[in-house]
N, C-alpha and C positions, 0 to 999 in steps of 0.2 A: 595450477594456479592456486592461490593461498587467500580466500576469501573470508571473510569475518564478518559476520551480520548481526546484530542488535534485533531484539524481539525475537529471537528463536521458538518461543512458545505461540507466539500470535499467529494468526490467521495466514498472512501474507509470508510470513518470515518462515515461518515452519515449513509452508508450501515451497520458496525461494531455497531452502536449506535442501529439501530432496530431489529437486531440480539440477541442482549445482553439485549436490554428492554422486548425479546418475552421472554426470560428465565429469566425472575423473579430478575433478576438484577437491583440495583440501579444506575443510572448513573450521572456522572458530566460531563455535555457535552461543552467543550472548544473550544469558536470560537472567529475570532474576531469580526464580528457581525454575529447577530442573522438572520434566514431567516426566510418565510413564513413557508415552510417546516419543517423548526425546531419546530417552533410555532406549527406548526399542529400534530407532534408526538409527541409532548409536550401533549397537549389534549389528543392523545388516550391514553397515558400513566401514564398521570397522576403525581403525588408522584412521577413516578420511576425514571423518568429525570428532574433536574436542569438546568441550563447554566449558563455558565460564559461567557460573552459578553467582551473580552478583553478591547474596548472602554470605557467602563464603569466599571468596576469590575477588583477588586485587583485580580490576577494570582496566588500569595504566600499564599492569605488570601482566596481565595477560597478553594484550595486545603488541607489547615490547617483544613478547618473548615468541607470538607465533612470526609475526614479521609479513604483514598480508601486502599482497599486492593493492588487495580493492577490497573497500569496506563499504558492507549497508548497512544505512539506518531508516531500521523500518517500525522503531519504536513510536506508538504516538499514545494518544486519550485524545478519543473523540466528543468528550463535555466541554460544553463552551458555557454551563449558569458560572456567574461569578462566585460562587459556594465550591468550585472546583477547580477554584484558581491556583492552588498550590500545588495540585496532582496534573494539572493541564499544560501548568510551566516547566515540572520536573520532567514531565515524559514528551513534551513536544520541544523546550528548549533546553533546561540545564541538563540532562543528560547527554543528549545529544551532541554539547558542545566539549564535555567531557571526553566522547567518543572521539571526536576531531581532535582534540586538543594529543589524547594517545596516540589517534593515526599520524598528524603532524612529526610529534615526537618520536614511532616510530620507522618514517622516512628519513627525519633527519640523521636516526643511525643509519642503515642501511645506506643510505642517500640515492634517494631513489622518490619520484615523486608519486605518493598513493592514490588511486584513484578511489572519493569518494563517492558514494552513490545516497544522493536525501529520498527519503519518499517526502516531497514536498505536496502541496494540491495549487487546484486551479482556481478555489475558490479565492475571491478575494478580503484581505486583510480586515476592512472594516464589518465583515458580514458576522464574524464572532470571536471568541475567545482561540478556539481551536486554530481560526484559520490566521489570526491574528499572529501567534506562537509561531505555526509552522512558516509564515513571512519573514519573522524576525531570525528563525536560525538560517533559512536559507540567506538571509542578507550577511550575516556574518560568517557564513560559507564563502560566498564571496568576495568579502572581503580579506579572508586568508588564501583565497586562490588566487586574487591581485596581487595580491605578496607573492607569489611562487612560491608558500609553505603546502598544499596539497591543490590536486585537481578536483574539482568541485561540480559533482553532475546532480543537478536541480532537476529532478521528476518532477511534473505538473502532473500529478495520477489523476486521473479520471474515478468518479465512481466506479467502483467494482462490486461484481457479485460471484455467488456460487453457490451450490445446492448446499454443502453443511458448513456455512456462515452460522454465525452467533444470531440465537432466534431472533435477539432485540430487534437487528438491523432490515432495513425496509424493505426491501423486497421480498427474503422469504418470508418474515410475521404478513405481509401482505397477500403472497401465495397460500400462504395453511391458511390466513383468516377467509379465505373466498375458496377454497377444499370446502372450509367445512361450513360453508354457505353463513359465515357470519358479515356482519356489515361493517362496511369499511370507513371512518373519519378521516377526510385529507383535506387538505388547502384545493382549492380554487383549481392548482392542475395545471397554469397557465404558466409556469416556467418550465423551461428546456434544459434537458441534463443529458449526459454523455454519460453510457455506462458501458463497460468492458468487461469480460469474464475473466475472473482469475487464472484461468491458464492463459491467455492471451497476455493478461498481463506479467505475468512469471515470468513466459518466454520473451518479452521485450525488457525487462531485468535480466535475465542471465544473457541474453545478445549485448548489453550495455558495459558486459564486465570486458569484452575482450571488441569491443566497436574501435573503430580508426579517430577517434576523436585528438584535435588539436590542443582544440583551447582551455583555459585553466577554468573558467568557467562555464558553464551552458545548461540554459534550460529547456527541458524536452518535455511537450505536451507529450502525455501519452494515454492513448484512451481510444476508443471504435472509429472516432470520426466523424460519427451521427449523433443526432440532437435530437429528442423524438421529445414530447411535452410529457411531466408527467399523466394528465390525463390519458395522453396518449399509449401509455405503457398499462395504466391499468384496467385501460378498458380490453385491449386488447389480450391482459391476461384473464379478466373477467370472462373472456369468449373462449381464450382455449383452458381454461378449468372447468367448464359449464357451469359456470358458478351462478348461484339464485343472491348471491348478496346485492345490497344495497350501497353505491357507492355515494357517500355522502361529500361532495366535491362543496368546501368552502364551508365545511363545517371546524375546522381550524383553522385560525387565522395566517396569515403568510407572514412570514419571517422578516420584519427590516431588510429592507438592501439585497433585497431575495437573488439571486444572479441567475441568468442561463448560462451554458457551459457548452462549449464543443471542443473534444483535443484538435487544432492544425496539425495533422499529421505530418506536415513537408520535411521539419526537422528531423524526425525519425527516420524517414523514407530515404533524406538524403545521405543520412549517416551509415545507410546499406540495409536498414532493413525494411525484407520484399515481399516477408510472408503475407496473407490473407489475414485481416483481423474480424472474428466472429461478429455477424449482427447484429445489431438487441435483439431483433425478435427470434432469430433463430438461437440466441443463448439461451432467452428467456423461456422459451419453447424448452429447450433441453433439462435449465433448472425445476420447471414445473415437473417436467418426464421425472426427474430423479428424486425428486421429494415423494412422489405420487409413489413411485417403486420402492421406496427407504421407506415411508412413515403408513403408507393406505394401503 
Protein backbone atom coordinates (compact mmCIF):
# COMPACT_ATOMS: atom_id res chain seq x y z
CA UNK A 1 0.00 0.00 0.00
CA UNK A 2 1.36 3.59 -0.97
CA UNK A 3 0.81 5.84 2.14
CA UNK A 4 2.00 9.52 2.49
CA UNK A 5 1.98 11.28 5.79
CA UNK A 6 2.52 15.02 6.51
CA UNK A 7 4.59 15.78 9.73
CA UNK A 8 7.22 13.01 9.10
CA UNK A 9 9.41 14.75 11.71
CA UNK A 10 6.69 15.15 14.50
CA UNK A 11 6.19 13.18 17.37
CA UNK A 12 3.04 11.26 15.96
CA UNK A 13 4.04 11.08 12.28
CA UNK A 14 7.49 9.91 12.78
CA UNK A 15 6.16 7.13 15.16
CA UNK A 16 3.20 6.47 12.33
CA UNK A 17 5.96 6.33 9.47
CA UNK A 18 7.90 3.27 11.28
CA UNK A 19 4.83 1.51 12.02
CA UNK A 20 3.72 1.54 8.40
CA UNK A 21 7.43 0.95 6.86
CA UNK A 22 7.60 -2.44 9.50
CA UNK A 23 4.30 -3.59 7.54
CA UNK A 24 5.55 -3.67 4.00
CA UNK A 25 4.21 -0.32 3.18
CA UNK A 26 5.44 2.19 0.86
CA UNK A 27 5.77 5.59 2.15
CA UNK A 28 6.01 9.35 1.24
CA UNK A 29 7.15 10.94 4.17
CA UNK A 30 6.37 14.86 4.28
CA UNK A 31 8.32 17.16 6.15
CA UNK A 32 9.59 20.47 5.93
CA UNK A 33 13.05 19.62 6.46
CA UNK A 34 14.54 16.52 6.54
CA UNK A 35 16.25 15.05 10.15
CA UNK A 36 19.09 12.74 11.13
CA UNK A 37 16.33 10.44 12.14
CA UNK A 38 14.53 10.50 9.07
CA UNK A 39 17.83 9.83 7.15
CA UNK A 40 18.42 6.98 9.30
CA UNK A 41 14.93 5.10 8.77
CA UNK A 42 15.47 6.02 5.44
CA UNK A 43 18.57 3.41 5.45
CA UNK A 44 16.84 0.71 7.32
CA UNK A 45 14.22 0.86 5.04
CA UNK A 46 15.30 1.35 2.11
CA UNK A 47 12.83 1.76 -1.25
CA UNK A 48 9.98 1.89 1.21
CA UNK A 49 10.37 5.58 2.27
CA UNK A 50 10.81 8.56 0.10
CA UNK A 51 10.74 12.39 1.45
CA UNK A 52 9.61 15.34 0.43
CA UNK A 53 11.61 18.12 2.07
CA UNK A 54 8.94 20.98 1.66
CA UNK A 55 12.25 23.52 1.41
CA UNK A 56 13.07 22.06 -1.58
CA UNK A 57 10.45 19.94 -3.26
CA UNK A 58 7.16 20.77 -4.98
CA UNK A 59 4.17 19.43 -2.35
CA UNK A 60 1.54 18.89 -5.60
CA UNK A 61 4.21 17.30 -7.58
CA UNK A 62 5.32 15.04 -5.13
CA UNK A 63 2.21 13.64 -4.22
CA UNK A 64 1.10 13.37 -8.07
CA UNK A 65 3.93 11.37 -8.78
CA UNK A 66 3.96 8.90 -5.67
CA UNK A 67 0.14 8.10 -6.28
CA UNK A 68 -0.87 7.11 -2.53
CA UNK A 69 -3.54 5.17 -1.69
CA UNK A 70 -4.13 7.00 1.89
CA UNK A 71 -2.74 9.96 3.17
CA UNK A 72 -2.16 11.50 6.75
CA UNK A 73 -2.28 14.61 7.95
CA UNK A 74 -0.68 14.61 11.11
CA UNK A 75 0.80 18.20 10.73
CA UNK A 76 -0.49 20.64 13.51
CA UNK A 77 0.65 23.78 16.15
CA UNK A 78 -0.58 23.30 19.29
CA UNK A 79 -0.52 27.51 20.31
CA UNK A 80 -3.78 28.86 20.39
CA UNK A 81 -2.37 33.01 21.93
CA UNK A 82 -3.71 35.01 19.09
CA UNK A 83 0.23 36.16 18.63
CA UNK A 84 0.38 32.69 16.78
CA UNK A 85 -2.35 33.08 14.59
CA UNK A 86 -0.54 32.90 11.37
CA UNK A 87 1.81 29.68 12.30
CA UNK A 88 -1.51 28.13 14.02
CA UNK A 89 -3.50 28.64 10.65
CA UNK A 90 -0.68 27.60 8.30
CA UNK A 91 0.01 24.31 10.17
CA UNK A 92 -3.53 23.46 11.38
CA UNK A 93 -5.48 24.83 8.18
CA UNK A 94 -3.79 26.09 5.07
CA UNK A 95 -1.37 23.46 4.75
CA UNK A 96 -3.49 20.91 5.26
CA UNK A 97 -5.84 21.84 2.61
CA UNK A 98 -3.07 21.99 0.29
CA UNK A 99 -2.41 18.41 1.22
CA UNK A 100 -6.12 17.39 0.22
CA UNK A 101 -6.32 19.64 -2.49
CA UNK A 102 -2.91 17.20 -4.02
CA UNK A 103 -4.49 14.07 -2.74
CA UNK A 104 -7.95 15.23 -4.54
CA UNK A 105 -5.90 15.89 -7.72
CA UNK A 106 -4.05 12.80 -7.38
CA UNK A 107 -7.22 10.58 -7.45
CA UNK A 108 -8.56 12.27 -10.09
CA UNK A 109 -5.64 10.84 -12.20
CA UNK A 110 -5.51 7.55 -11.22
CA UNK A 111 -9.21 7.59 -10.57
CA UNK A 112 -9.56 5.98 -7.81
CA UNK A 113 -10.94 7.48 -4.49
CA UNK A 114 -7.94 8.36 -1.75
CA UNK A 115 -8.50 7.65 1.54
CA UNK A 116 -7.71 10.62 3.70
CA UNK A 117 -6.81 10.26 7.31
CA UNK A 118 -7.09 14.16 9.56
CA UNK A 119 -5.70 13.92 12.94
CA UNK A 120 -8.55 16.03 14.07
CA UNK A 121 -9.25 16.41 18.10
CA UNK A 122 -12.16 16.08 20.33
CA UNK A 123 -11.81 19.42 21.85
CA UNK A 124 -14.28 21.60 20.94
CA UNK A 125 -14.19 24.67 18.52
CA UNK A 126 -14.82 27.61 20.65
CA UNK A 127 -12.30 26.48 23.50
CA UNK A 128 -9.15 28.05 21.37
CA UNK A 129 -7.42 28.90 18.54
CA UNK A 130 -5.97 25.42 17.93
CA UNK A 131 -9.04 23.58 18.30
CA UNK A 132 -10.75 26.24 16.32
CA UNK A 133 -8.40 25.47 13.09
CA UNK A 134 -8.41 21.87 13.31
CA UNK A 135 -12.70 22.25 13.25
CA UNK A 136 -12.59 24.27 10.36
CA UNK A 137 -10.34 21.80 8.09
CA UNK A 138 -12.09 18.93 9.10
CA UNK A 139 -15.35 20.71 7.93
CA UNK A 140 -14.10 21.31 4.61
CA UNK A 141 -12.97 17.66 4.54
CA UNK A 142 -16.19 17.08 4.43
CA UNK A 143 -17.20 18.90 2.42
CA UNK A 144 -15.05 17.60 -0.40
CA UNK A 145 -16.00 13.96 0.67
CA UNK A 146 -19.83 15.00 0.02
CA UNK A 147 -18.65 15.81 -3.37
CA UNK A 148 -17.10 12.26 -3.95
CA UNK A 149 -13.75 14.15 -4.61
CA UNK A 150 -11.80 12.14 -1.66
CA UNK A 151 -12.85 9.83 1.40
CA UNK A 152 -12.49 11.86 4.33
CA UNK A 153 -11.62 10.01 7.89
CA UNK A 154 -11.97 12.55 10.88
CA UNK A 155 -9.77 11.23 13.92
CA UNK A 156 -11.38 12.81 17.26
CA UNK A 157 -7.49 11.93 18.89
CA UNK A 158 -7.73 11.87 22.26
CA UNK A 159 -4.74 13.24 24.33
CA UNK A 160 -1.79 11.32 23.89
CA UNK A 161 1.33 10.47 25.86
CA UNK A 162 4.72 8.70 25.83
CA UNK A 163 7.89 8.56 27.69
CA UNK A 164 10.14 10.76 25.05
CA UNK A 165 7.50 13.44 24.20
CA UNK A 166 8.69 17.06 23.77
CA UNK A 167 9.54 18.02 27.56
CA UNK A 168 7.03 21.26 27.20
CA UNK A 169 4.06 18.76 27.03
CA UNK A 170 2.09 17.97 30.35
CA UNK A 171 2.57 14.92 31.45
CA UNK A 172 6.16 14.25 31.24
CA UNK A 173 7.35 18.11 32.53
CA UNK A 174 4.68 16.91 35.31
CA UNK A 175 6.50 13.42 35.86
CA UNK A 176 10.36 14.79 36.00
CA UNK A 177 8.84 17.95 38.09
CA UNK A 178 7.61 15.43 40.90
CA UNK A 179 11.14 13.00 40.23
CA UNK A 180 12.79 15.63 41.32
CA UNK A 181 10.35 16.59 44.14
CA UNK A 182 9.72 20.08 42.81
CA UNK A 183 6.06 21.59 43.10
CA UNK A 184 3.63 21.49 40.83
CA UNK A 185 1.11 24.63 39.58
CA UNK A 186 -2.26 23.38 37.99
CA UNK A 187 -5.91 24.49 37.71
CA UNK A 188 -8.44 23.25 40.19
CA UNK A 189 -7.99 19.39 38.52
CA UNK A 190 -11.75 19.30 38.17
CA UNK A 191 -12.09 18.41 34.56
CA UNK A 192 -11.94 14.97 32.93
CA UNK A 193 -9.59 14.01 30.10
CA UNK A 194 -9.00 10.89 28.12
CA UNK A 195 -5.52 10.02 27.49
CA UNK A 196 -4.18 7.18 25.28
CA UNK A 197 -0.59 6.10 24.68
CA UNK A 198 1.04 6.55 21.65
CA UNK A 199 1.47 3.03 20.59
CA UNK A 200 -2.24 2.52 21.26
CA UNK A 201 -2.73 5.21 19.19
CA UNK A 202 -0.31 4.34 16.13
CA UNK A 203 -1.92 1.08 16.00
CA UNK A 204 -5.54 2.38 15.58
CA UNK A 205 -3.96 4.78 12.61
CA UNK A 206 -2.30 2.11 10.81
CA UNK A 207 -5.59 -0.37 11.30
CA UNK A 208 -7.51 2.86 9.85
CA UNK A 209 -5.42 2.60 6.47
CA UNK A 210 -6.80 -0.69 5.32
CA UNK A 211 -10.41 -0.69 7.88
CA UNK A 212 -13.81 -1.78 5.70
CA UNK A 213 -15.02 1.74 5.99
CA UNK A 214 -18.16 2.85 3.50
CA UNK A 215 -18.69 6.06 3.78
CA UNK A 216 -17.14 9.27 2.30
CA UNK A 217 -17.10 10.83 5.39
CA UNK A 218 -16.66 9.70 9.21
CA UNK A 219 -15.69 10.65 12.49
CA UNK A 220 -13.77 8.28 14.80
CA UNK A 221 -13.31 9.23 18.59
CA UNK A 222 -10.18 7.55 19.26
CA UNK A 223 -8.69 7.57 22.65
CA UNK A 224 -8.68 4.80 26.07
CA UNK A 225 -12.23 5.23 26.66
CA UNK A 226 -11.67 6.42 30.30
CA UNK A 227 -12.01 9.85 31.72
CA UNK A 228 -10.19 9.99 34.91
CA UNK A 229 -10.07 13.95 36.36
CA UNK A 230 -7.08 15.65 36.02
CA UNK A 231 -6.60 15.66 39.71
CA UNK A 232 -7.06 12.46 39.41
CA UNK A 233 -4.07 11.52 37.39
CA UNK A 234 -1.82 13.47 39.24
CA UNK A 235 -2.26 12.41 42.36
CA UNK A 236 -1.92 9.27 41.47
CA UNK A 237 1.39 9.89 39.78
CA UNK A 238 2.44 11.82 42.76
CA UNK A 239 2.14 8.10 44.78
CA UNK A 240 3.82 6.10 42.18
CA UNK A 241 6.91 8.49 41.85
CA UNK A 242 7.19 8.89 45.68
CA UNK A 243 7.26 12.21 45.12
CA UNK A 244 7.54 15.00 48.17
CA UNK A 245 6.12 17.75 45.84
CA UNK A 246 3.63 20.11 46.52
CA UNK A 247 0.73 19.98 44.33
CA UNK A 248 -0.79 23.23 44.00
CA UNK A 249 -4.40 22.47 42.55
CA UNK A 250 -6.11 25.97 41.54
CA UNK A 251 -3.08 27.81 41.62
CA UNK A 252 -3.72 28.50 37.78
CA UNK A 253 -6.78 29.63 36.57
CA UNK A 254 -9.02 27.20 34.36
CA UNK A 255 -9.25 27.96 30.77
CA UNK A 256 -12.73 29.49 29.19
CA UNK A 257 -15.08 26.81 28.12
CA UNK A 258 -12.67 24.19 29.85
CA UNK A 259 -14.25 20.70 28.44
CA UNK A 260 -14.09 17.01 29.75
CA UNK A 261 -13.47 14.58 27.10
CA UNK A 262 -14.04 10.74 26.71
CA UNK A 263 -13.37 8.86 23.30
CA UNK A 264 -17.10 6.64 22.61
CA UNK A 265 -15.19 3.88 21.44
CA UNK A 266 -18.40 1.98 19.60
CA UNK A 267 -17.27 3.59 16.26
CA UNK A 268 -13.96 2.07 16.24
CA UNK A 269 -15.04 -1.15 17.78
CA UNK A 270 -17.58 -1.33 15.17
CA UNK A 271 -15.23 -0.75 12.33
CA UNK A 272 -13.37 -4.21 13.53
CA UNK A 273 -11.09 -3.02 15.73
CA UNK A 274 -10.71 -5.67 18.96
CA UNK A 275 -7.55 -5.08 20.24
CA UNK A 276 -7.13 -4.16 24.18
CA UNK A 277 -6.43 -0.29 24.57
CA UNK A 278 -3.84 0.56 27.50
CA UNK A 279 -5.26 2.14 30.81
CA UNK A 280 -4.09 5.51 31.90
CA UNK A 281 -2.84 4.20 34.78
CA UNK A 282 -1.10 1.33 33.74
CA UNK A 283 0.36 3.66 30.68
CA UNK A 284 1.17 6.12 33.02
CA UNK A 285 2.77 3.50 35.38
CA UNK A 286 5.00 2.54 32.37
CA UNK A 287 5.83 6.23 31.17
CA UNK A 288 7.04 6.93 34.75
CA UNK A 289 9.12 3.27 34.60
CA UNK A 290 10.69 4.70 31.35
CA UNK A 291 11.73 8.21 32.08
CA UNK A 292 12.99 6.86 35.65
CA UNK A 293 15.23 4.23 33.56
CA UNK A 294 16.11 6.97 30.54
CA UNK A 295 16.89 10.08 32.65
CA UNK A 296 17.57 8.85 36.85
Amino acid sequence: MKIAVSGANGYLGYRLIKVLAEKNNQILAITRKSSDRLSEIQKKYGEKISVCELISDDLFVAVESFKPDCVFSTTCCYETDAKFLERTVDSNYTFPSALLKATIHSGTLTGKLVRFINIGTSLPSNLNLYSLTKKQFSELGEFFANLGKVQFLNVLLESFYGSDEPENRFIPRTIRKLIKNEDVDVTEGTQHRDYISEKDAVDILSFLTTANISESFISIPVGSGESPSIREILEYLKTITNSKSMINFGAIPSRLNEPSTRADLCVLRNLGYTKDITTWKDGMKKIVEDIKKCEY
